[in-house]
C-alpha positions as YAML, in Angstrom:
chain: A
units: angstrom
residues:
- id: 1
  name: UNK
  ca: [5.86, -33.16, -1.81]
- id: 2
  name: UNK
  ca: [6.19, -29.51, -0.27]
- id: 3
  name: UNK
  ca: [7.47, -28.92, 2.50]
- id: 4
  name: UNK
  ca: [5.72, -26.26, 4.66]
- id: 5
  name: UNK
  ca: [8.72, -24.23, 4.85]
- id: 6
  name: UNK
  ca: [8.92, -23.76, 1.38]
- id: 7
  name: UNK
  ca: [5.09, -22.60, 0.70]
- id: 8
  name: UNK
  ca: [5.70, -20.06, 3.49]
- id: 9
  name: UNK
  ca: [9.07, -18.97, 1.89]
- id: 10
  name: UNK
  ca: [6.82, -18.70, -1.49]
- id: 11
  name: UNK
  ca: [4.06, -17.16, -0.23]
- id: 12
  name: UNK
  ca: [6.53, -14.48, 1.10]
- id: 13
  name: UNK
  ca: [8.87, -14.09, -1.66]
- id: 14
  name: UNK
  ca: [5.51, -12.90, -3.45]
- id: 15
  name: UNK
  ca: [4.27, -10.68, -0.75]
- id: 16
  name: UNK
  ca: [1.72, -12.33, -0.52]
- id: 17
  name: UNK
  ca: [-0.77, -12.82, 2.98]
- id: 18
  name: UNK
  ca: [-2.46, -15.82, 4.01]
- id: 19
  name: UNK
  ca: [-5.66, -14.51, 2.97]
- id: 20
  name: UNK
  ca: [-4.49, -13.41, -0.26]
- id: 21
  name: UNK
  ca: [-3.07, -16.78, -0.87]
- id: 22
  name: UNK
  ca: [-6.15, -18.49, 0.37]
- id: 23
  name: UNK
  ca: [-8.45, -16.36, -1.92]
- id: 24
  name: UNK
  ca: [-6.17, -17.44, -5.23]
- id: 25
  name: UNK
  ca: [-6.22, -20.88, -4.16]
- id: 26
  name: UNK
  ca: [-10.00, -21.42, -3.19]
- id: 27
  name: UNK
  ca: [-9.35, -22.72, 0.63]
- id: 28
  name: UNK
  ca: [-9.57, -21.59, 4.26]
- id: 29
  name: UNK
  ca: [-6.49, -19.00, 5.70]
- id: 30
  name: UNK
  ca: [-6.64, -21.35, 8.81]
- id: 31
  name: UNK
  ca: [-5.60, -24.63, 6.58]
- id: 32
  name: UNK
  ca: [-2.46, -22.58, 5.29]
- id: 33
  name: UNK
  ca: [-1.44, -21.65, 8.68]
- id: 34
  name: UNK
  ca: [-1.92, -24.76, 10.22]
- id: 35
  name: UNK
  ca: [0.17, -26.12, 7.17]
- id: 36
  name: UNK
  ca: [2.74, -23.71, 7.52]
- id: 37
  name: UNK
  ca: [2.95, -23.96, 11.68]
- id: 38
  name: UNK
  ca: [3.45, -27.45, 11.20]
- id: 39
  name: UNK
  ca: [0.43, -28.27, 13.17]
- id: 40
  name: UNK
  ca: [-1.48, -30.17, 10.53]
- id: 41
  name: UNK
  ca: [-1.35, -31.70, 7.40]
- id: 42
  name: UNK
  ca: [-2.90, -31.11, 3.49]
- id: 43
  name: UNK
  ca: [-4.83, -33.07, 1.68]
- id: 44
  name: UNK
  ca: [-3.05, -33.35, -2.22]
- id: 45
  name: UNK
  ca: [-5.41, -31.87, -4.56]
- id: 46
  name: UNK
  ca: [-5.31, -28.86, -2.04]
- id: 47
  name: UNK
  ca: [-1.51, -28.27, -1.74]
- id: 48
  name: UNK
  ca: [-1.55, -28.37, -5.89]
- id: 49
  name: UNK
  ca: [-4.02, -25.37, -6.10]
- id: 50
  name: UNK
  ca: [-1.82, -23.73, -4.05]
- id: 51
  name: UNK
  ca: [1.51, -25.28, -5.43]
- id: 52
  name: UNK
  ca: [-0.04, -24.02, -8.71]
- id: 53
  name: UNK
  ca: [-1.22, -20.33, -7.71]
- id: 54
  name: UNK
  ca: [2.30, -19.97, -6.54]
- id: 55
  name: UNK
  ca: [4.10, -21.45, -9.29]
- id: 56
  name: UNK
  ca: [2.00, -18.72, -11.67]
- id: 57
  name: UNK
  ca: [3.56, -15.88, -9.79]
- id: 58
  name: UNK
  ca: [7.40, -17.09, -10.43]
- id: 59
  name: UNK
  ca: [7.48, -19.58, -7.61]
- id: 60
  name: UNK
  ca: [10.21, -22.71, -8.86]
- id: 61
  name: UNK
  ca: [9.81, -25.35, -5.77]
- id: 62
  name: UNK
  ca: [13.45, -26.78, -5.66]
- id: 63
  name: UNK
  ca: [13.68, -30.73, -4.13]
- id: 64
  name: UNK
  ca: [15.94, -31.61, -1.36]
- id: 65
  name: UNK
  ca: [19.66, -33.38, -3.00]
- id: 66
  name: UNK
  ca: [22.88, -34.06, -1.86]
- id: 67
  name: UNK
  ca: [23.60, -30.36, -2.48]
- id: 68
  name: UNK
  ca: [21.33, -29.45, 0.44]
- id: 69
  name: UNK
  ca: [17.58, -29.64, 1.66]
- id: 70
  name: UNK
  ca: [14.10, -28.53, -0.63]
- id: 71
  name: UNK
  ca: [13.83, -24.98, -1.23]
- id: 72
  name: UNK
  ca: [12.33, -22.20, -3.63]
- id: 73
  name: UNK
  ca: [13.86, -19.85, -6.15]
- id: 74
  name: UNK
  ca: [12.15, -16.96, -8.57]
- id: 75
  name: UNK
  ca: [11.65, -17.33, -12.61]
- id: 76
  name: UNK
  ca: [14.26, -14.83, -14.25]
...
């Protein structure tokens, strides 16, 4: 599962804005802020749109391991 840290490390890495974001993944700004603040959760099938729209711009979602906690990194 994503972490909200890591879709607002994503989501900046792209340059893209909440809108924008919101737009490409067909839900409200106010769900990805309230994601990202930490103030509210996301139902599944709405984190994978977004999961996905990011992905599609170079987005790799790296999973916490011993090695340290989850993160992001770009497509070469």
């Amino acid at each position: 599962m994503l972490t909200p840290l890591q879709i607002k490390l994503a989501r900046t890495a792209l340059g893209l804005g909440l809108r924008d974001l919101a737009a490409a993944a067909g839900v409200a700004p106010s769900t990805i802020t309230r994601f990202e603040t930490a103030k509210g959760g996301m139902q599944t099938g709405t984190l994978e749109r977004i999961q996905k729209v990011l992905e599609a711009g170079g987005v790799i979602f790296v999973a916490a391991d011993a090695q340290g906690g989850p993160g992001i990194r770009m497509r070469s």
